[in-house]
ZADO-1210 file (C-alpha; in nm, 4 decimals, padded with zeros to 6 digits):
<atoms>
<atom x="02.9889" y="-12.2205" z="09.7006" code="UNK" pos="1"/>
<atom x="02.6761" y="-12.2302" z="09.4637" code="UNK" pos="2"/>
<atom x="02.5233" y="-12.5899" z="09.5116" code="UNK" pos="3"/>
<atom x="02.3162" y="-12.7923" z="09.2227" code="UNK" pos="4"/>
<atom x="02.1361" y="-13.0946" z="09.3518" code="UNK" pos="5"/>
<atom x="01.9921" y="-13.3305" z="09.0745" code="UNK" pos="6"/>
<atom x="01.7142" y="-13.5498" z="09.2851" code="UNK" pos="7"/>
<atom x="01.6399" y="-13.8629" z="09.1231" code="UNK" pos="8"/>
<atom x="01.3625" y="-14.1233" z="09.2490" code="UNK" pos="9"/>
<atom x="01.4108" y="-14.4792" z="09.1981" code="UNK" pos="10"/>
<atom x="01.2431" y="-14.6058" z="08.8643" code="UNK" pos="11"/>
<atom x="01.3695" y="-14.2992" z="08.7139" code="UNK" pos="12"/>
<atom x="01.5034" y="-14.2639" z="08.3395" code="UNK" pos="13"/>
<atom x="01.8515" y="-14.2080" z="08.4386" code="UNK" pos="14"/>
<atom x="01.9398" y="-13.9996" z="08.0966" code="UNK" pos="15"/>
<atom x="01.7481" y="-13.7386" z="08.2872" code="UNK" pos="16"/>
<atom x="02.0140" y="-13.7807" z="08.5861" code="UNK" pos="17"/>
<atom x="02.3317" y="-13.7884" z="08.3868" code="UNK" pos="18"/>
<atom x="02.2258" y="-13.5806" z="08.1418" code="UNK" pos="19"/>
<atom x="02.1946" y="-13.2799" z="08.3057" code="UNK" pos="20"/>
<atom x="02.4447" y="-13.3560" z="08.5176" code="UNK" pos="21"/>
<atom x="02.7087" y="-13.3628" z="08.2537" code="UNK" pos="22"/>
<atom x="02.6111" y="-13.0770" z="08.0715" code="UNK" pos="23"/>
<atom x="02.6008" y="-12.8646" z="08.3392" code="UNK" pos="24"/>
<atom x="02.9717" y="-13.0186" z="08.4837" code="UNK" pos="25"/>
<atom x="03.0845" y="-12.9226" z="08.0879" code="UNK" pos="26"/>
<atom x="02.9260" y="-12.5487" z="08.1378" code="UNK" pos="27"/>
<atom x="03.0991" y="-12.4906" z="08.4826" code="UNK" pos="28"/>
<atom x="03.4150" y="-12.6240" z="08.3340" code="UNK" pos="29"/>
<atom x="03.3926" y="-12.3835" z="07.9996" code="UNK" pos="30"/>
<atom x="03.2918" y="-12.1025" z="08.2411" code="UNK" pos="31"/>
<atom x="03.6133" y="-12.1508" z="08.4755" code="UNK" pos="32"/>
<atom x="03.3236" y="-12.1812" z="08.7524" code="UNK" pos="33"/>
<atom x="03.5342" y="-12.4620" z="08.9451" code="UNK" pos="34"/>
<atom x="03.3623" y="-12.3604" z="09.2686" code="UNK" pos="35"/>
<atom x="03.0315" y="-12.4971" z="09.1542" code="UNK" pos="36"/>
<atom x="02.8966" y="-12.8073" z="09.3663" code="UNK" pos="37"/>
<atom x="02.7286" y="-13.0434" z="09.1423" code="UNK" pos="38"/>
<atom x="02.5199" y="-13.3673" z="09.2824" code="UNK" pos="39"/>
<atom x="02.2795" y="-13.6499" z="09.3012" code="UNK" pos="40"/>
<atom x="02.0520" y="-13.7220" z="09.5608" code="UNK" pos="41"/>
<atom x="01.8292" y="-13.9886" z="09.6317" code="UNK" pos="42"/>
<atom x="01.5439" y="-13.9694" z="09.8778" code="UNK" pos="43"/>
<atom x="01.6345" y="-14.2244" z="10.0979" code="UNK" pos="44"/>
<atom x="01.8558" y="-14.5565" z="10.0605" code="UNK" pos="45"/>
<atom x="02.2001" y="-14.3839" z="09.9051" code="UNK" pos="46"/>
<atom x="02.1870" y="-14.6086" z="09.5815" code="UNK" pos="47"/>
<atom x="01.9288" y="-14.5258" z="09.3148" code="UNK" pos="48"/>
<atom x="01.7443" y="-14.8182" z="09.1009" code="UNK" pos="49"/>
<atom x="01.6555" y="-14.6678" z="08.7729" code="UNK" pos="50"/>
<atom x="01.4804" y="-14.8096" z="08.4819" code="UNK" pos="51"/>
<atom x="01.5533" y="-15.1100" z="08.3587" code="UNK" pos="52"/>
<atom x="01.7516" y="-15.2263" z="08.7498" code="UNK" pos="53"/>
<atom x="02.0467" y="-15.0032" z="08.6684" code="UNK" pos="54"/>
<atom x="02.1941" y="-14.9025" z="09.0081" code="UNK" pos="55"/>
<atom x="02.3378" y="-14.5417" z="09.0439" code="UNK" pos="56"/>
<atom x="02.5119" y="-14.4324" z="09.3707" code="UNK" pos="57"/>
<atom x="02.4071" y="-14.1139" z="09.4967" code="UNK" pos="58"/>
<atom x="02.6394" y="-13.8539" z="09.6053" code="UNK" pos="59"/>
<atom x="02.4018" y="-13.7515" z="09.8991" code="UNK" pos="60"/>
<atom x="02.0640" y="-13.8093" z="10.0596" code="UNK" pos="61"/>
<atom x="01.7771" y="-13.5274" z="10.0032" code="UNK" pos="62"/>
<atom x="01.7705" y="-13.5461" z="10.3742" code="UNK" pos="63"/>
<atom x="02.0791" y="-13.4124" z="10.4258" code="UNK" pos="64"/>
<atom x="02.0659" y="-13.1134" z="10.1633" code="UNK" pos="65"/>
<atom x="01.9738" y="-12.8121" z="10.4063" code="UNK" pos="66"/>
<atom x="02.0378" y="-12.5419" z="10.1567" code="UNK" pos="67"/>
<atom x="02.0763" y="-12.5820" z="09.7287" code="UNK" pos="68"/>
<atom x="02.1018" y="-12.2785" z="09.4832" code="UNK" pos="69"/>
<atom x="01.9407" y="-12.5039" z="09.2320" code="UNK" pos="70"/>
<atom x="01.7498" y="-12.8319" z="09.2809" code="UNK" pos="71"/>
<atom x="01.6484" y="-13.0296" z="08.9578" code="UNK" pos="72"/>
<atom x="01.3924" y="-13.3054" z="08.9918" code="UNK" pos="73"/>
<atom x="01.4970" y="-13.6047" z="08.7524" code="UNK" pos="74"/>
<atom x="01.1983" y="-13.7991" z="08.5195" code="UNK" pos="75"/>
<atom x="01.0017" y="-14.0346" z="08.6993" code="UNK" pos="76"/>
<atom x="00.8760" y="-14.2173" z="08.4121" code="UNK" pos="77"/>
<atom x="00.4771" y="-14.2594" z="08.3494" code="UNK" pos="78"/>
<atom x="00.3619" y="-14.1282" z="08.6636" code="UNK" pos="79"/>
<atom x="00.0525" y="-14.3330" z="08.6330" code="UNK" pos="80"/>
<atom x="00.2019" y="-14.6312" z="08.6695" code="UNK" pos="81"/>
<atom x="00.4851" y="-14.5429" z="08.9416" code="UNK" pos="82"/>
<atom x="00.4308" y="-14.8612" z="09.1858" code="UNK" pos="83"/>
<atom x="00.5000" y="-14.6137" z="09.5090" code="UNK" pos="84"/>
<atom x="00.3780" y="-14.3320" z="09.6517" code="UNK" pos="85"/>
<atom x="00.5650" y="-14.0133" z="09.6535" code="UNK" pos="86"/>
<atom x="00.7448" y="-14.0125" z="10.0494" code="UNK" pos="87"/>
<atom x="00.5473" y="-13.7199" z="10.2476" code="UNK" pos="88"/>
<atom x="00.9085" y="-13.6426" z="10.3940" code="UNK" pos="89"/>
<atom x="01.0607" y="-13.5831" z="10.0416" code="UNK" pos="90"/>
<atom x="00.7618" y="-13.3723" z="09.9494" code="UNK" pos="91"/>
<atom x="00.8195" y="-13.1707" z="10.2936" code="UNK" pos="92"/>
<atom x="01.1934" y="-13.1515" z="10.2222" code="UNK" pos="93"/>
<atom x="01.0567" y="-12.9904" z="09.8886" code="UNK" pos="94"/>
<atom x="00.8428" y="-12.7526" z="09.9916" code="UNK" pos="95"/>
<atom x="01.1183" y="-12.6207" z="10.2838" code="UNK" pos="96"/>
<atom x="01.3630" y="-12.5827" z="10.0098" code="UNK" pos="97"/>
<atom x="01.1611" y="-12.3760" z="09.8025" code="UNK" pos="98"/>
<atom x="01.0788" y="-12.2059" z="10.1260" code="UNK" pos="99"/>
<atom x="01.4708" y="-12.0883" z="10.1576" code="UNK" pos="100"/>
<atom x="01.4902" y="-11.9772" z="09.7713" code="UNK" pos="101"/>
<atom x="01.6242" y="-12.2763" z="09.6109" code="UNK" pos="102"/>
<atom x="01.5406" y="-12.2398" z="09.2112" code="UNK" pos="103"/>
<atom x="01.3434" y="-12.5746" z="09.1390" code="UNK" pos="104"/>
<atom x="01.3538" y="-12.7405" z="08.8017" code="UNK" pos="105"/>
<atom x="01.1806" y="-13.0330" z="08.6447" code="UNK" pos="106"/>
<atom x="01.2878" y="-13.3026" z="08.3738" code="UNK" pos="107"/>
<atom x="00.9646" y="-13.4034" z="08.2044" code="UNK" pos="108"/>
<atom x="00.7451" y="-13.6260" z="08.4125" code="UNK" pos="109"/>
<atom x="00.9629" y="-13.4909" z="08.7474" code="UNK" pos="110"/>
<atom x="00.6949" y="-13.1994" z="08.7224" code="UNK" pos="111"/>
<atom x="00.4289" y="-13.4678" z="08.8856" code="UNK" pos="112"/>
<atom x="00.6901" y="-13.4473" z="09.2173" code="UNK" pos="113"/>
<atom x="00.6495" y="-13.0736" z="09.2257" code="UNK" pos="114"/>
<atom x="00.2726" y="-13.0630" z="09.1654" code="UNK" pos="115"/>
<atom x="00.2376" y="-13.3421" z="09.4167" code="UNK" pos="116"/>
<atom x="00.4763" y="-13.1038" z="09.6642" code="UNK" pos="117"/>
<atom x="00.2022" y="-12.8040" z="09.6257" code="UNK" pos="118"/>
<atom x="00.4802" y="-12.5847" z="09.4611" code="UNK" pos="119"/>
<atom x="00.2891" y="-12.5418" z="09.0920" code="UNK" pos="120"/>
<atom x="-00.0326" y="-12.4326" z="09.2154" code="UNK" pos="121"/>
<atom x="-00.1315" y="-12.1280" z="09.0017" code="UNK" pos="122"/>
<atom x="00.2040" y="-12.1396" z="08.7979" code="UNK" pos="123"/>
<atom x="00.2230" y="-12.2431" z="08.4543" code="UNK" pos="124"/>
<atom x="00.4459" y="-12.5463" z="08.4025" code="UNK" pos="125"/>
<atom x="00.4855" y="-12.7996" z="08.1140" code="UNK" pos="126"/>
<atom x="00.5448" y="-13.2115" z="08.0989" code="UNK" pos="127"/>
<atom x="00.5915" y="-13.5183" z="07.8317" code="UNK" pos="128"/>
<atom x="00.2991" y="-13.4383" z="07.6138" code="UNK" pos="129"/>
<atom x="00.1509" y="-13.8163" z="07.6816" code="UNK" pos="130"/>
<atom x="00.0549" y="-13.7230" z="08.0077" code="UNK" pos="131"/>
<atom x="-00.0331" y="-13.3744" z="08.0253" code="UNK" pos="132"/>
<atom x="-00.3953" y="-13.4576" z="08.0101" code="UNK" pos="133"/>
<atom x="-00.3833" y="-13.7288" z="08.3080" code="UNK" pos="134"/>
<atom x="-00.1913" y="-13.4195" z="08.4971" code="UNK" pos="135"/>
<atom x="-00.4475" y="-13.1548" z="08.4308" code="UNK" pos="136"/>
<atom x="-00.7049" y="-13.3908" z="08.5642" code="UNK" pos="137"/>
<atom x="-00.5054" y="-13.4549" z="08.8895" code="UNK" pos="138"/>
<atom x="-00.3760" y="-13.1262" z="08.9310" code="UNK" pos="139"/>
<atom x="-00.6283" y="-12.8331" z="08.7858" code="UNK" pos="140"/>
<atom x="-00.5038" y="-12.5379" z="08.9807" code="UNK" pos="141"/>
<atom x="-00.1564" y="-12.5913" z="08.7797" code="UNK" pos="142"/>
<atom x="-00.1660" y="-12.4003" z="08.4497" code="UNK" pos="143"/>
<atom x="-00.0315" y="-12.6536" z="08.2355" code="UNK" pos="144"/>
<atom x="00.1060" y="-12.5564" z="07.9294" code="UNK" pos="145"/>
<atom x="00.0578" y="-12.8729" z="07.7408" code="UNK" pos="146"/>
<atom x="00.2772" y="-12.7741" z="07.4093" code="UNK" pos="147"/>
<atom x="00.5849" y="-12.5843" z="07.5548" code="UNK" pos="148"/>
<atom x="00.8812" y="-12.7197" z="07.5777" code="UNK" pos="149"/>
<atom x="01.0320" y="-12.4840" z="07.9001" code="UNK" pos="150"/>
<atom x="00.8122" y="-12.3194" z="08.1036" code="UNK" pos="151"/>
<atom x="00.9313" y="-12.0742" z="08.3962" code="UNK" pos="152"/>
<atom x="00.7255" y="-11.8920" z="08.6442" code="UNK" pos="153"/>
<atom x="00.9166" y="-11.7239" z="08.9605" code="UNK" pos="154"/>
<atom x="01.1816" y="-11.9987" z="09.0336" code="UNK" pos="155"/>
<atom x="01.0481" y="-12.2571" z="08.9168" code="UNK" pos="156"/>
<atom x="01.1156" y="-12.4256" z="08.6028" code="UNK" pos="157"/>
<atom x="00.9485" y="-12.7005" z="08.4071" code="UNK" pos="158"/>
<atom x="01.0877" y="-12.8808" z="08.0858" code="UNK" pos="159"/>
<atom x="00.8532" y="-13.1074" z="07.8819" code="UNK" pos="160"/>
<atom x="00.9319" y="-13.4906" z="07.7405" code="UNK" pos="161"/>
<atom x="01.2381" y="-13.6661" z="07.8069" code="UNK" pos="162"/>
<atom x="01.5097" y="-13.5459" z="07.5550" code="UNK" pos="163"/>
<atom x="01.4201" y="-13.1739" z="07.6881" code="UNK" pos="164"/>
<atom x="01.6596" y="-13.2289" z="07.9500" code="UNK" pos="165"/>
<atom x="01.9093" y="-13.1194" z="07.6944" code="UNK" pos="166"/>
<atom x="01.6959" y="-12.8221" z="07.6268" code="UNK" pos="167"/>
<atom x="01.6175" y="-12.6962" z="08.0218" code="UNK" pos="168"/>
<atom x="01.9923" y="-12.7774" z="08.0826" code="UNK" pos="169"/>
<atom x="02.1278" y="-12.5569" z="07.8240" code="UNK" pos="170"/>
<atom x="01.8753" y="-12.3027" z="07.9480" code="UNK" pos="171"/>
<atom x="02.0316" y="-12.3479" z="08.3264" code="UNK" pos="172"/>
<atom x="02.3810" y="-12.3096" z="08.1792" code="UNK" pos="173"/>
<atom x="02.3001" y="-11.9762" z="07.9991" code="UNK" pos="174"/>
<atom x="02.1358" y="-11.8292" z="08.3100" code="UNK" pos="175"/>
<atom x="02.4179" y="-11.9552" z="08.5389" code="UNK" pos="176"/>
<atom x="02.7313" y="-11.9104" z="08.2780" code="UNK" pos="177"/>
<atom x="02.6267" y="-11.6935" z="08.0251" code="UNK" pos="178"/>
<atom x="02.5376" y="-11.7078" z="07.6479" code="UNK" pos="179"/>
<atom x="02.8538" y="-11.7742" z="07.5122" code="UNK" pos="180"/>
<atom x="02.9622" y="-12.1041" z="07.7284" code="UNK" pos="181"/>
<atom x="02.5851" y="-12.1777" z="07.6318" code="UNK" pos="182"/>
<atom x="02.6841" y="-12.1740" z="07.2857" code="UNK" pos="183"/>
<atom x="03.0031" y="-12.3835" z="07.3086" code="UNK" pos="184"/>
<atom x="02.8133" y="-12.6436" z="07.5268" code="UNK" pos="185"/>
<atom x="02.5591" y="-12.6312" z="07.2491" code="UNK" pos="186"/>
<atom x="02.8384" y="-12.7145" z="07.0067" code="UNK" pos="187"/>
<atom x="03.0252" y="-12.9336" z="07.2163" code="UNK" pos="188"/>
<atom x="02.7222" y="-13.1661" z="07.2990" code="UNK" pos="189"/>
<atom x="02.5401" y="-13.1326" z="06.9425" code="UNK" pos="190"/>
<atom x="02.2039" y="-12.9761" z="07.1041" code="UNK" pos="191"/>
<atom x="01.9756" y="-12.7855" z="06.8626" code="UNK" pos="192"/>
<atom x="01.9137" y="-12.4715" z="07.0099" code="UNK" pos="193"/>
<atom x="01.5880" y="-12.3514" z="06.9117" code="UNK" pos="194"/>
<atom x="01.3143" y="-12.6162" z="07.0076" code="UNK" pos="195"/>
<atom x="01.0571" y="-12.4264" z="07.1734" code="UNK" pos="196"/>
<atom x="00.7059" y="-12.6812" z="07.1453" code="UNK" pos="197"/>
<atom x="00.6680" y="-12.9951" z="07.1811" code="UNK" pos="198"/>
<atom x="00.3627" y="-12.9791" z="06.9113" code="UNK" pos="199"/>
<atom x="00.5947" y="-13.1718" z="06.6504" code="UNK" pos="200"/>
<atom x="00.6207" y="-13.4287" z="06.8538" code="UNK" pos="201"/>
<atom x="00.2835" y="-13.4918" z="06.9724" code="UNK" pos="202"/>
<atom x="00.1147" y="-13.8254" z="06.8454" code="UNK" pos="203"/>
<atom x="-00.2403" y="-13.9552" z="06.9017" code="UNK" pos="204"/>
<atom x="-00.3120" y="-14.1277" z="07.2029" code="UNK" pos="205"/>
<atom x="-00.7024" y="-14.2669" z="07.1683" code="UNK" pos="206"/>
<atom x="-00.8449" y="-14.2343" z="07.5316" code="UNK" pos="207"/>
<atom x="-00.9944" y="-14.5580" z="07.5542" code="UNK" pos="208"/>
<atom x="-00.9917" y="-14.6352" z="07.9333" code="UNK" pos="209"/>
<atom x="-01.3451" y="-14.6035" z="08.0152" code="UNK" pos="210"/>
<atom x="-01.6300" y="-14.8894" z="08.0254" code="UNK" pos="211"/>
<atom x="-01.8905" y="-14.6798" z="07.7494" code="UNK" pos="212"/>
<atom x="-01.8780" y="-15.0241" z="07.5648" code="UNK" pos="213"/>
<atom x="-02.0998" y="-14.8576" z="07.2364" code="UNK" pos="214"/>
<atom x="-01.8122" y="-14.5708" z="07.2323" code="UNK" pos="215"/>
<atom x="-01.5762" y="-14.8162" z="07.2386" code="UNK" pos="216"/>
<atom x="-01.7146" y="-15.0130" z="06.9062" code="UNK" pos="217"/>
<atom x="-01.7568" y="-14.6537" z="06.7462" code="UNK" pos="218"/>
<atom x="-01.3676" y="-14.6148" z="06.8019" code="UNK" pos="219"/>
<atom x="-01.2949" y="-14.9509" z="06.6741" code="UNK" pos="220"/>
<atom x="-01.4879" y="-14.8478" z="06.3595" code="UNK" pos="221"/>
<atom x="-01.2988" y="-14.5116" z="06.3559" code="UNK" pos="222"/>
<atom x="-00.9537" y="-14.6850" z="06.3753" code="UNK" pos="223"/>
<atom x="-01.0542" y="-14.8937" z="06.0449" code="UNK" pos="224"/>
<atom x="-01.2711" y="-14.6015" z="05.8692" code="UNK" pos="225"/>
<atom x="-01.1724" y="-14.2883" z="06.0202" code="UNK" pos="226"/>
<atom x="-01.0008" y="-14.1208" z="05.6895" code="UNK" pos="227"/>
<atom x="-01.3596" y="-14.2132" z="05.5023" code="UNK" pos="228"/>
<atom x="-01.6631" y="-13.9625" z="05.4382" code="UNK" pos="229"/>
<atom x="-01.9532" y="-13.9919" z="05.6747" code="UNK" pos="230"/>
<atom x="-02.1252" y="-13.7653" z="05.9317" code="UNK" pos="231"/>
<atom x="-02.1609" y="-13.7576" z="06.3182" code="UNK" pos="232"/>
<atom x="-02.4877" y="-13.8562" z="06.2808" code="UNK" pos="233"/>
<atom x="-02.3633" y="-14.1674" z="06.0849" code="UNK" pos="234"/>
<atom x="-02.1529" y="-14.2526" z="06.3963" code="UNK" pos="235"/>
<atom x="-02.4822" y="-14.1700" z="06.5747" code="UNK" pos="236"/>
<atom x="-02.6358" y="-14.4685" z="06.4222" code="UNK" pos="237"/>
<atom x="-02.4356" y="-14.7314" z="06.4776" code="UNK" pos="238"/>
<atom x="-02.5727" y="-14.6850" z="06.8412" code="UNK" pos="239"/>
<atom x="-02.9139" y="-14.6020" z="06.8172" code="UNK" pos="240"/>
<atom x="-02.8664" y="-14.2516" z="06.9473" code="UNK" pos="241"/>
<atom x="-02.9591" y="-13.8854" z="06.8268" code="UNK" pos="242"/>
<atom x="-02.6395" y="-13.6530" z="06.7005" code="UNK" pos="243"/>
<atom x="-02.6794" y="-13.4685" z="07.0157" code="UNK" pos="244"/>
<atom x="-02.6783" y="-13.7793" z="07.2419" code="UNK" pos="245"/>
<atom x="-02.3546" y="-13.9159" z="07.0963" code="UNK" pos="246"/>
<atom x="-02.1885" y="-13.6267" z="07.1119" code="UNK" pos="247"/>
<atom x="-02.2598" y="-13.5896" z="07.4804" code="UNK" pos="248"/>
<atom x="-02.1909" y="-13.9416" z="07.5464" code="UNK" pos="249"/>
<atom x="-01.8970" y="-13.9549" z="07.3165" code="UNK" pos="250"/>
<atom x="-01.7669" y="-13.6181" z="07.5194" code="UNK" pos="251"/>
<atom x="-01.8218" y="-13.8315" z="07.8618" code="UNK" pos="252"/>
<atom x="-01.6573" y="-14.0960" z="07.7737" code="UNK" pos="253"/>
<atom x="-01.3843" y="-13.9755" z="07.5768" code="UNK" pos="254"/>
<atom x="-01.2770" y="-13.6453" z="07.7259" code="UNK" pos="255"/>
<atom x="-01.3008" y="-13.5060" z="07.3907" code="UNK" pos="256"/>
<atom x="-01.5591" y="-13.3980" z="07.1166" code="UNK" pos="257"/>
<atom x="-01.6297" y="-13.6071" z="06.8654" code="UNK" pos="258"/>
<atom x="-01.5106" y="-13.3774" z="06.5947" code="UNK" pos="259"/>
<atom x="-01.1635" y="-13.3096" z="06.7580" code="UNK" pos="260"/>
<atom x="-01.1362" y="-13.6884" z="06.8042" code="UNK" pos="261"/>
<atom x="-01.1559" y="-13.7762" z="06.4516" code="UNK" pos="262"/>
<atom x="-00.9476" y="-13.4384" z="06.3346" code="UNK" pos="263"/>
<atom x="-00.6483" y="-13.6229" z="06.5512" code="UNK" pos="264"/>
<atom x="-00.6974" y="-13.9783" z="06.4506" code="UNK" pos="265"/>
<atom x="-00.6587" y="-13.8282" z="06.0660" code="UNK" pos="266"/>
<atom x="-00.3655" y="-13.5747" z="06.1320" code="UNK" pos="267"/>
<atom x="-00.1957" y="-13.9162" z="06.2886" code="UNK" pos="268"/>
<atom x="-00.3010" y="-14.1041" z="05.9761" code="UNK" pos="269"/>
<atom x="-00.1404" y="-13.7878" z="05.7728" code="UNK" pos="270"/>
<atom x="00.1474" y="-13.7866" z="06.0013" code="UNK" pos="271"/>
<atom x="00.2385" y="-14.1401" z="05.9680" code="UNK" pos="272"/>
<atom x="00.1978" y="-14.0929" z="05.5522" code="UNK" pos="273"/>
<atom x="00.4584" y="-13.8516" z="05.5567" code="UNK" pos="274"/>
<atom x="00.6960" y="-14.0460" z="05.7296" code="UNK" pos="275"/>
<atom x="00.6310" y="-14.3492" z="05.5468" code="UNK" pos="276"/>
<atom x="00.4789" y="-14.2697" z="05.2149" code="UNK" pos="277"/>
<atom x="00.6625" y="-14.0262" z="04.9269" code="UNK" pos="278"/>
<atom x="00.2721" y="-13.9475" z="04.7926" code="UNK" pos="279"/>
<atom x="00.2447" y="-13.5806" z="04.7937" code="UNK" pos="280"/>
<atom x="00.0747" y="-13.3703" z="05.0202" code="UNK" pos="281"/>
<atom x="-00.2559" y="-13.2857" z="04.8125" code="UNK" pos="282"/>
<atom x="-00.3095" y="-13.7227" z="04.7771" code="UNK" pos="283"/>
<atom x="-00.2284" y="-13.7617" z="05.1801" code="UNK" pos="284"/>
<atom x="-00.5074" y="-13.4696" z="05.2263" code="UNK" pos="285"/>
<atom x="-00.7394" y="-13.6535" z="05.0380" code="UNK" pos="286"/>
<atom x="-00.6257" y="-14.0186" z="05.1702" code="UNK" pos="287"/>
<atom x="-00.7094" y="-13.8963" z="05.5295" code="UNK" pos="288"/>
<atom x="-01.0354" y="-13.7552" z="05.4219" code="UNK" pos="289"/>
<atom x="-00.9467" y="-13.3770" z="05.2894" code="UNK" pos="290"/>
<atom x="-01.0504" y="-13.2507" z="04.9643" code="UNK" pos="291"/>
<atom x="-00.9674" y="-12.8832" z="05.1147" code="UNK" pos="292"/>
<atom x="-00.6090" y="-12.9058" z="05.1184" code="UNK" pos="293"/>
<atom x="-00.5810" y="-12.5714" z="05.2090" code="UNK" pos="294"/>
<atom x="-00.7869" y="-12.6491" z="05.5452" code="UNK" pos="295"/>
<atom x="-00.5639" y="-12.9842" z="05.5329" code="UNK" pos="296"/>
<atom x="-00.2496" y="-12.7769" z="05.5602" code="UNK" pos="297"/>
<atom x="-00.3414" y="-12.5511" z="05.8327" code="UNK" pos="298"/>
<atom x="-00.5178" y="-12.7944" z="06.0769" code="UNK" pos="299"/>
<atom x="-00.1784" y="-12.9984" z="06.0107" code="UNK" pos="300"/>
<atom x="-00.0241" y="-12.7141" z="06.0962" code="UNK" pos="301"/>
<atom x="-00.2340" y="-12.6232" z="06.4177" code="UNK" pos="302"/>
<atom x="-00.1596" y="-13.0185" z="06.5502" code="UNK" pos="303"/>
<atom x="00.1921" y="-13.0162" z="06.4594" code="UNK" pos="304"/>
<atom x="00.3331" y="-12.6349" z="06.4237" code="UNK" pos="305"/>
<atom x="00.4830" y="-12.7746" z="06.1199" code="UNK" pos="306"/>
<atom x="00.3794" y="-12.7462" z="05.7838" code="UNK" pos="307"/>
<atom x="00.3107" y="-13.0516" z="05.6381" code="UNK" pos="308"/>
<atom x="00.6762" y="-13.0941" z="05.3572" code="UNK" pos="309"/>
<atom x="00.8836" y="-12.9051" z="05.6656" code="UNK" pos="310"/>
<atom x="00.7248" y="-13.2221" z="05.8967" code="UNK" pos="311"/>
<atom x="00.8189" y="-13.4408" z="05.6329" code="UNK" pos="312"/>
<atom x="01.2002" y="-13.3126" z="05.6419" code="UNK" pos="313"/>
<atom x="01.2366" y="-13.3265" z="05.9757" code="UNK" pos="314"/>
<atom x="01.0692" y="-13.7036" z="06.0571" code="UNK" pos="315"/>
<atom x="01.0888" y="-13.8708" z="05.6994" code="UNK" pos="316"/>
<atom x="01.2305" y="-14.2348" z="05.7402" code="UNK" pos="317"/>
<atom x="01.3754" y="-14.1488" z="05.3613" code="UNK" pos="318"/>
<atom x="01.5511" y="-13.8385" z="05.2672" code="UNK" pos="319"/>
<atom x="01.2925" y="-13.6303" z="05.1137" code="UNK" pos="320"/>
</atoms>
């Protein structure tokens, strides 16, 4: 009987519990595959607390689960602010599983659990977009692919932010039930079938948790002038420094150049003026400091993967 174990950790977002577990119950069912075992465990207590104190009682333990065809590791929210430590036992459990073939997936942040558990070292693998940067730090020998939406390396799988559950789950019932069930579940659940980056939804996250106290007044001055002409060496200024001595210090503090800094602060700016605004492209190119709208367009189009009228269609709070 093929066994799927869905692991959630307290503090987890339980839409990445349920989720997959009801799309996958809906692909079994379509695919007449009623021998299929599907279940949560916890790692210790039998009743999960998720976010926001909602209580969830677990069908097993991970303690008891000797053997699993498929094991998928549930979002653990921001895993730099998860009060506990990961249990050594449940990362040992991990690694024994893996050890006796199970196929491990991830839900978005639930790739921290199997980077913590040694089992992405040298494998590519993907996460929520907000933290990739914060994972690469903590875990280099992982080839993070920061943009995809599913990776998969060997037998283990990786999905990026939270909604992707739908996408790695749909995946999971393909492999397991074939492309047709795929499609009905598709259907049947309303799941849009061909997100494959995570580029589009990407949005600007200034790193500002460092103590460089000058960087910190030239990124106050960015947020209010960013979109305006002036130079590097203008920013230089403000701080008594040469060009090349910001840049390095900016780099330090940062953990990016100076120049891709301000290129994301704008292509936020342009992002939010598409969204908002129903000025046309060429005046949002030049509002965010772009009188090339041609090299508007395609750095849009590098941070995004969108051009800048499909963006529009897809996020627009009006209908364009």
């Amino acid at each position: 009987m093929p066994r799927c174990v869905i692991l959630a950790l307290d503090h987890s977002p339980l839409s990445s519990v349920s989720g997959p577990l009801e799309i996958l119950l809906l692909g079994a069912r379509l695919a007449g595959a009623s021998d299929w075992q599907i279940e949560v465990a916890a790692e210790q207590q039998p009743t999960i607390t998720g976010s926001g104190g909602i209580r969830l009682n677990a069908h097993t333990r991970l303690a008891d689960v000797e053997q699993a065809e498929l094991l998928i590791i549930a979002a653990v929210g921001d895993p730099r602010l998860r009060p506990d430590a990961l249990e050594p036992v449940t990362l040992q459990r991990l690694q024994r599983l893996h050890q006796r073939g199970t196929r491990m997936v991830s839900i978005c942040t639930g790739a921290f659990v199997l980077a913590a558990a040694g089992l992405l070292e040298g494998k590519q693998a993907t996460s929520h977009w907000a933290v990739s940067d914060w994972l690469q730090q903590q875990f280099p020998g992982v080839l993070w692919q920061k943009n995809a939406m599913l990776t998969h390396d060997g037998n283990i799988s990786c999905s990026g932010g939270a909604s992707a559950y739908q996408d790695m789950s749909l995946q999971l019932v393909r492999d397991y039930f074939g492309e047709s069930v795929a499609l009905q579940v598709a259907r049947t659940v309303l799941i849009d079938a061909d997100r494959h980056s995570q580029l589009q939804y990407r949005g600007f996250m200034a790193n500002r948790q460092h103590q460089d106290e000058r960087i910190l007044e030239v990124q106050d001055w960015l947020d209010r002038h960013g979109c305006e002409p002036f130079t590097l060496a203008d920013l230089a200024a403000q701080i008594h420094l040469s060009e090349r001595q910001f840049k390095r210090r900016f780099t330090q503090a940062v953990q990016q150049s100076p120049l891709v800094y301000i290129q994301s602060l704008r292509m936020e700016k342009a992002r939010q003026a598409l969204c908002s605004s129903r000025r046309q492209v060429e005046q949002i190119a030049r509002d965010c400091g772009y009188d090339d709208v041609r090299f508007f367009r395609e750095l849009f189009r590098r941070s995004t993967g969108l051009t800048p009228l499909a963006y529009r269609q897809k996020f627009a709070r009006w209908q364009p």
